[in-house]
C-alpha positions, 0 to 999 in steps of 0.5 A: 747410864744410871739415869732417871727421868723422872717427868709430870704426865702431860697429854697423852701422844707428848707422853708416847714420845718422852718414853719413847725417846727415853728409852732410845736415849738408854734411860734406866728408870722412868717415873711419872710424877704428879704435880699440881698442875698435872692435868692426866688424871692416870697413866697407863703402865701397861701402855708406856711398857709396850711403847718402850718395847718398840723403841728398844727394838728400834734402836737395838736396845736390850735392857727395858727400863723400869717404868715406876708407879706414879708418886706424889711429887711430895713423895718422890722428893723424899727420896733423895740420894742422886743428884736432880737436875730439873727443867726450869722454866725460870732459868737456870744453869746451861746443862753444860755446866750443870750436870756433873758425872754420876747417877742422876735425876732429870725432872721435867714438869707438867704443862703448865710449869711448876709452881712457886711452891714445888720450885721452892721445894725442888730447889731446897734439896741438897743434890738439886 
């Protein structure tokens, strides 16, 4: 799938396991994005490549996928051009009746949620 998971750094061993499942569930592309309430204070690509190397060999996958450089969660809102799909934590539309066919974006946010800043300005995008 034509999938980006896009997801603020949290503790080290969750972030194994997103890139891990990520990578078994055929993601294309992951990128870490920093928020405000993200707590890594950097992350490791060279860590979360060989991580993606071993859940490929484990569920027989042969594309690795693209592991991006942080960005500002600022910047990477200006990319735009899929749709974005993100983990509310206030509420939202059931993923059944959310996502819609095509290339997209989930973004997951840091430990503590969002804030009501960062909401306001995911929910303001055209494809959100």
């Amino acid at each position: 799938p034509d999938l980006t998971f896009a997801f603020a750094p949290v503790k080290r061993a969750k972030v194994d396991w997103l890139v891990e499942k990520a990578t078994e569930l055929g993601v294309r592309r992951l990128q870490p994005v920093i928020t405000a309430r993200t707590v890594v204070d950097r992350v490791k690509r060279e860590r979360l490549e060989s991580i993606a190397v071993e859940a490929a060999e484990q569920c027989g996958r042969t594309l690795l996928p693209e592991i991006a450089e942080p960005v500002a969660l600022r910047t990477f809102l200006k990319e735009g051009g899929r749709d974005l799909y993100f983990a509310d934590e206030t509420g939202g539309d059931p993923v059944h009746v959310a996502l819609q066919p095509g290339p997209a974006i989930i973004l997951t946010g840091p430990e503590g949620g969002f804030t009501d800043e960062e909401r306001a300005a995911i929910r303001a995008l055209p494809h959100a």
